[in-house]
N, C-alpha and C positions, 0 to 999 in steps of 0.2 A: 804557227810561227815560233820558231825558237827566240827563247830569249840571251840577253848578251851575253856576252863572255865577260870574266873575272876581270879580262886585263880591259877590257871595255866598258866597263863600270867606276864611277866617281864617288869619292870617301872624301867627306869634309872633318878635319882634323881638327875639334876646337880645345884649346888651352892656353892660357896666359902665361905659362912657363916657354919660352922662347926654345928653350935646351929639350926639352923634353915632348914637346909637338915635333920638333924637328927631327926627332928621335924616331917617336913613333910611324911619321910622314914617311921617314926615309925606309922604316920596315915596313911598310904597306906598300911603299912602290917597290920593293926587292920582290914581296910576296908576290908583285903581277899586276897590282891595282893602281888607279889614277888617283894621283890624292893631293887636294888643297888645304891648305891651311884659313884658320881664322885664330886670331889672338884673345877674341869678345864674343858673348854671344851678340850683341848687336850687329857686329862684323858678320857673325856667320847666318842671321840671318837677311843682311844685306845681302852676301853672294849668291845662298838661296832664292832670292829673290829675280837673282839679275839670271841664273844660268841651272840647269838643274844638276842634281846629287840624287844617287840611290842609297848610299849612307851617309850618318852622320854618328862618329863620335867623337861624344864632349867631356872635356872635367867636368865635375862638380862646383868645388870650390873656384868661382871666378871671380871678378870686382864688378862691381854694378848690375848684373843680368848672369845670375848663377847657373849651375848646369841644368838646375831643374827649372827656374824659370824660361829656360831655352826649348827644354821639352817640353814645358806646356802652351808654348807657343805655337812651337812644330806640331804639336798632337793637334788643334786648333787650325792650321790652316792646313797642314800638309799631311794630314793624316793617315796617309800611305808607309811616308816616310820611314825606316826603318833607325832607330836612335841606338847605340849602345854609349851606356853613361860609365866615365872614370872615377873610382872612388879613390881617395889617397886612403884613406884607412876602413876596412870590416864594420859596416855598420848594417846590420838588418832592417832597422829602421828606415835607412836612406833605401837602401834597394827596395823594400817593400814599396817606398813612396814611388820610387822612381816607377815599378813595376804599374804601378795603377795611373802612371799620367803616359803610360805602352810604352818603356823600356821595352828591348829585346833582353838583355841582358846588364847586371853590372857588374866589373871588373873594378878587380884593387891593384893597383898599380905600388910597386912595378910588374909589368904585366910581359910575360916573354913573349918571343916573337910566334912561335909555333902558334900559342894562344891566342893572341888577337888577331892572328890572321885567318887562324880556323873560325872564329868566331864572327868573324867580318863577314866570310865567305856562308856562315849560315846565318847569317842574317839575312846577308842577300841573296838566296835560294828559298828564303822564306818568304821575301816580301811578293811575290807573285802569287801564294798560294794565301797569303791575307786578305791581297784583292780582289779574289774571288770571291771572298765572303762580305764584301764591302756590302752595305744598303745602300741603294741608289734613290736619294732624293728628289725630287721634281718640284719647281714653284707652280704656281696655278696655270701658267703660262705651257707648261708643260716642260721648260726650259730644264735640264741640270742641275742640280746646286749642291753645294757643301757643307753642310749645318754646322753650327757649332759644336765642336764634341768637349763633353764636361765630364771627370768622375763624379762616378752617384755618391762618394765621399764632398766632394766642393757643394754638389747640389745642397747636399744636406747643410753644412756648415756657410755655405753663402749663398740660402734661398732668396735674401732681399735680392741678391746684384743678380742671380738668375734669372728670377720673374722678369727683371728692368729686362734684360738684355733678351728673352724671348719678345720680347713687346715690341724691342729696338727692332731686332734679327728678324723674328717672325717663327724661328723653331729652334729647338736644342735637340740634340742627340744626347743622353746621359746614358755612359756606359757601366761594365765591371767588371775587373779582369780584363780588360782588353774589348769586353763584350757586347754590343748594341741592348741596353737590355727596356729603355722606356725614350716618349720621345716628347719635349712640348713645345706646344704648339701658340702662337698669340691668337686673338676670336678673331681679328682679320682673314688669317690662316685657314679657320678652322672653318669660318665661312664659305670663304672662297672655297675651300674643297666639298664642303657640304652643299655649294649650290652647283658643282661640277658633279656631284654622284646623283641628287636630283634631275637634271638635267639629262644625263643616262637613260637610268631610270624612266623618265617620261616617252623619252627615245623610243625604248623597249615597249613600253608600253601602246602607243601610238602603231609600233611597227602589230605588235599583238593584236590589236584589235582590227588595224586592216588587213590580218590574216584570218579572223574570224570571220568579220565578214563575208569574206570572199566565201569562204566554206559555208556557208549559211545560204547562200544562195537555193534557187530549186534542181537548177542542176549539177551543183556540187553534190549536194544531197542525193540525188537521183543516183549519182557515180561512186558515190559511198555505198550505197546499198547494194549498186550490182555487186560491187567488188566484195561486198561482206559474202552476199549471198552466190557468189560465182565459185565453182568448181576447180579443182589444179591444172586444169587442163585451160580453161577458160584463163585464167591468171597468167599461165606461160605464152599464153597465144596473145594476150592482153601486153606481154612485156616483151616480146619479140618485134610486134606491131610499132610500140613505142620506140626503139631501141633502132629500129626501120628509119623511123622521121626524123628521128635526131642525125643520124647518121652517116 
């Protein structure tokens, strides 16, 4: 199945500069692409909410719900999502951060048009080949689910409010780089799947021994031996036979 076209794809535009979203907005629909605005990240993750987007970029600097706290939101529920974050000014520090809550990329503004539409457009040619690499979670139910994703930098530095929230949750994904790299689990969790590979397990076993059995018999036995001790000619004529009744 091919995936959409450029001009068929949605870019949420988020900044509290009224002049300069509408700026950008207006160069991302020249580029070919559908593009909404949001003024807050609250706002833009309302609209996320109501309709979908395959990108989103955002400022940084915003009022109440800054550009990184919007990414780590989005990285948290929408984890697909592909994000490119606006810097007003060169700061390493922020891009580094951003990069580890899965930036694609971050730009310092003013940012030409060439550029952020090239940038747009490989972000969204990448976000399909991330989802291939996604980990597919399952509840005990066997259902779907989408764990919490945490950097292994947060884990560290807010192991109190992690623990709580796998206990709440039931699992965390903690990443790096972008990476799947460990996963925890609450003892509910760990239960529940521990008494589902059990249960396998016994499966297996039960099926095992009513196949010994069977073989244990006298004329199983009897049929094992001719077949050891029968000749290639006796074997071919033996699986023709067979091959006869099924047939």
């Amino acid at each position: 199945m091919k995936g959409l076209s450029h001009s068929e794809k949605r870019i949420l535009i988020v900044d509290d500069e009224p002049s300069l979203r509408d700026s950008y907005a207006r160069l991302l629909s020249g580029a070919g692409f559908q593009v909404a605005e949001a003024e807050s990240g609250k706002e833009a993750l309302r609209q996320i909410a109501r309709e979908p987007f395959d990108l989103v970029i955002t400022d940084v600097r915003m009022p109440q719900m800054d550009g990184l706290a919007l990414l780590r939101r989005l990285h948290t529920q929408r984890p697909k999502l592909p994000v490119i974050v606006m810097l007003d000014t060169a700061s390493n520090q922020t891009a580094l951060r951003a990069a580890e809550l899965g930036a694609v990329q971050s730009l310092v503004k003013p940012i030409e048009q060439k550029i952020l539409s090239r940038w747009a457009a490989y972000a969204l040619d990448l976000a399909p080949a991330q989802k291939n690499h996604e980990i597919e979670f399952r509840d005990r139910r066997g259902e779907p689910r989408v764990p919490l994703r945490i950097t292994a930098t947060e884990a560290k530095n807010n192991l109190g409010q992690v623990l709580d929230r796998v206990i709440q949750d039931g699992a965390i994904l903690i990443t790096k780089h972008e990476s799947p790299k460990a996963a925890l689990v609450s003892m509910e969790e760990f239960q529940a799947l521990s008494r589902g590979r059990e249960t396998k397990l016994d499966t297996l076993s039960d099926e095992f021994d009513s196949l010994l059995a069977r073989m244990q018999t006298p004329r199983a036995r009897a049929g094992m031996k001719a077949a050891f001790h029968a000749s290639p000619e006796q074997l071919g004529k033996a699986a023709v036979a067979m091959a006869r009744r099924r047939g």
